[in-house]
C-alpha positions in Angstrom: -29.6 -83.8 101.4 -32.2 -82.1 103.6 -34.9 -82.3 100.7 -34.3 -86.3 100.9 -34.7 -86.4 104.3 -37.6 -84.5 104.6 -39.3 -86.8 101.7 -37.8 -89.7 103.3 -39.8 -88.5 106.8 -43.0 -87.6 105.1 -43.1 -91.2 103.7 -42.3 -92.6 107.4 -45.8 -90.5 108.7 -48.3 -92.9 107.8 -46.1 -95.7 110.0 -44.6 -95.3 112.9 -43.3 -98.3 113.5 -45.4 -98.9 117.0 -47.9 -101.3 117.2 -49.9 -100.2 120.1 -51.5 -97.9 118.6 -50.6 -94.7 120.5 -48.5 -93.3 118.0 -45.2 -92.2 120.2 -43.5 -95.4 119.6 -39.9 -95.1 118.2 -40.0 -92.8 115.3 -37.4 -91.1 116.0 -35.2 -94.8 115.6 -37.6 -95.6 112.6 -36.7 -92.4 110.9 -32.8 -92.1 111.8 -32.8 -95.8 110.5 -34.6 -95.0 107.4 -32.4 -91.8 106.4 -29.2 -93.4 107.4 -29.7 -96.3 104.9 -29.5 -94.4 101.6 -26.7 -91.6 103.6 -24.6 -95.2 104.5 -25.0 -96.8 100.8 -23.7 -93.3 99.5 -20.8 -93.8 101.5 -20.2 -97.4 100.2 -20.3 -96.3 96.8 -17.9 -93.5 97.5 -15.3 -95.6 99.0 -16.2 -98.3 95.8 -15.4 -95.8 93.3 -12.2 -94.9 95.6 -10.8 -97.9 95.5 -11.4 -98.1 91.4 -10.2 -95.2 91.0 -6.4 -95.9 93.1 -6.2 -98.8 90.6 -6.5 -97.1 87.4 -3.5 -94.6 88.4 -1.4 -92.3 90.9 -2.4 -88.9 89.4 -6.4 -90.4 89.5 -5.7 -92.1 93.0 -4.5 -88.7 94.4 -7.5 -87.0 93.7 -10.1 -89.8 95.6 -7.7 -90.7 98.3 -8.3 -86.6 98.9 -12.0 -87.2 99.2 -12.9 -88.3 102.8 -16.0 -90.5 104.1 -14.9 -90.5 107.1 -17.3 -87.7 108.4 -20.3 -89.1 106.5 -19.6 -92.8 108.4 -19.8 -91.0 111.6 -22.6 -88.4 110.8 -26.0 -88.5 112.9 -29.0 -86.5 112.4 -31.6 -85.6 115.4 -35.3 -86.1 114.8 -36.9 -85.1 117.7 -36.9 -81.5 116.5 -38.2 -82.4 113.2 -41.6 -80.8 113.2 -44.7 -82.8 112.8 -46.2 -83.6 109.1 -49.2 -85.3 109.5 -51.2 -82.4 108.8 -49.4 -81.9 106.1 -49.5 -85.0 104.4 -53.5 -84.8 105.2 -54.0 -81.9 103.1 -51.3 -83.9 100.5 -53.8 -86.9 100.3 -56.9 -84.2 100.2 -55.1 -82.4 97.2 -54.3 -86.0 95.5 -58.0 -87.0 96.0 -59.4 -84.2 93.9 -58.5 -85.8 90.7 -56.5 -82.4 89.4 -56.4 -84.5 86.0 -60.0 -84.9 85.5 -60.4 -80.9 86.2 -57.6 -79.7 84.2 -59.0 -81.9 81.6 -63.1 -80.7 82.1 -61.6 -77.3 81.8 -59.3 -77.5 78.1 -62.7 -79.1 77.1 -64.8 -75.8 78.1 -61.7 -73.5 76.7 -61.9 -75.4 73.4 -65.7 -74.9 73.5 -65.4 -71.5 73.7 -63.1 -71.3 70.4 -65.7 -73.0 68.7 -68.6 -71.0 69.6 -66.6 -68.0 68.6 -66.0 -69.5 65.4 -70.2 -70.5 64.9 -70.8 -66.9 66.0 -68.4 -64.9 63.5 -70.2 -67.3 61.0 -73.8 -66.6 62.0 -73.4 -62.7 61.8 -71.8 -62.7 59.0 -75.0 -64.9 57.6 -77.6 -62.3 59.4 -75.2 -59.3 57.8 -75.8 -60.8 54.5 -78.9 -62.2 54.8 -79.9 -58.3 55.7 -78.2 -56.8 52.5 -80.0 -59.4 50.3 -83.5 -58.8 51.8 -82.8 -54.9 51.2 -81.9 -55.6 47.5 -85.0 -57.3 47.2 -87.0 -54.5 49.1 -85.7 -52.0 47.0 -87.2 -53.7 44.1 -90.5 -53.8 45.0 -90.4 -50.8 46.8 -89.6 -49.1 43.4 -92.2 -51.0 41.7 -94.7 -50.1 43.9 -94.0 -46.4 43.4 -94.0 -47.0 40.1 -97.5 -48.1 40.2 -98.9 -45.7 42.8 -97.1 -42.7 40.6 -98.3 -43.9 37.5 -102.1 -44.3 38.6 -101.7 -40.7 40.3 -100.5 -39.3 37.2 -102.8 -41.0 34.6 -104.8 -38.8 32.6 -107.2 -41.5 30.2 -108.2 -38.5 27.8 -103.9 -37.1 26.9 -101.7 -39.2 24.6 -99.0 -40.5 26.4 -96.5 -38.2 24.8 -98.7 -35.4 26.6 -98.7 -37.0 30.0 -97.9 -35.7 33.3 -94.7 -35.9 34.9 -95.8 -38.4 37.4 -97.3 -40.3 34.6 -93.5 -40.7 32.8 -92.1 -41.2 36.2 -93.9 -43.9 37.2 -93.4 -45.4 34.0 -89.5 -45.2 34.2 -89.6 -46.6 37.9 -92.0 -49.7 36.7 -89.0 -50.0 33.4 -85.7 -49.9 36.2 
């Protein structure tokens, strides 16, 4: 009941009802006139559903006829303690004016970004990772055949038979083989 009535006052904030601008007015009658409207209607449909309910039986009929609305008719509230809420409802229209949406929004975009750069990135080193393996498997090749070169022009002896070669000779001729 007090959350409604506090809602119901911060709707009354931006009108008070006074049309000479000066803003004392009657808000207090405004706002006991606009929280006693839905209270009141509450207490109609009480005593409604009271009187359905006495004709459907006497055990049914016991049980509403207990229920009294008598307190709620004669209930009053006072407003002039009520604080005010026009700062309040300023920062409210300040918070609604950001456009929350549109940055919650802006920032599931970035997050989902992210995920995909993640994703590229995993991908790229495993590319340079195998990229690097493939250029050494290549490097040893030539590496080897270079030596073999080097080592059989180190070890070459024009005048021997090739059975009588150096071991340099044979090994650079095994290398340039592999």
């Amino acid at each position: 009941m007090m959350m409604m009535m506090m809602m119901m006052m911060m709707m009354m904030m931006t009108d008070d009802g006074d049309d000479d601008g000066d803003g004392d007015g009657d808000n207090e009658y405004h706002a006991r006139k606009r929280t006693m409207r839905p209270f009141n209607d509450l207490v109609d449909n009480i005593d409604s559903t009271k009187s359905t309910c006495s004709a459907s039986g006497v055990a049914c009929d016991t049980a509403c006829q207990a229920f009294d609305t008598d307190i709620m008719a004669t209930a009053s509230a006072d407003f002039s303690a009520l604080p005010d809420f026009a700062p309040i409802q300023t920062q409210i229209d300040a918070v609604k004016a950001m456009n929350l949406s549109g940055i919650a929004y802006e920032a599931k975009a970035g997050v989902d970004d992210i995920s995909g750069l993640v994703a590229n990135s995993t991908a790229e080193i495993r590319t340079i990772y195998f990229g690097w393996g493939l250029s050494g498997l290549f490097s040893v090749i030539v590496v080897i055949s270079l030596l073999g070169i080097c080592c059989g022009c180190i070890g070459q002896d024009s005048e021997k038979l090739p059975t009588e070669r150096s071991c340099m000779s044979h090994c650079g001729g095994r290398l340039l083989i592999m």
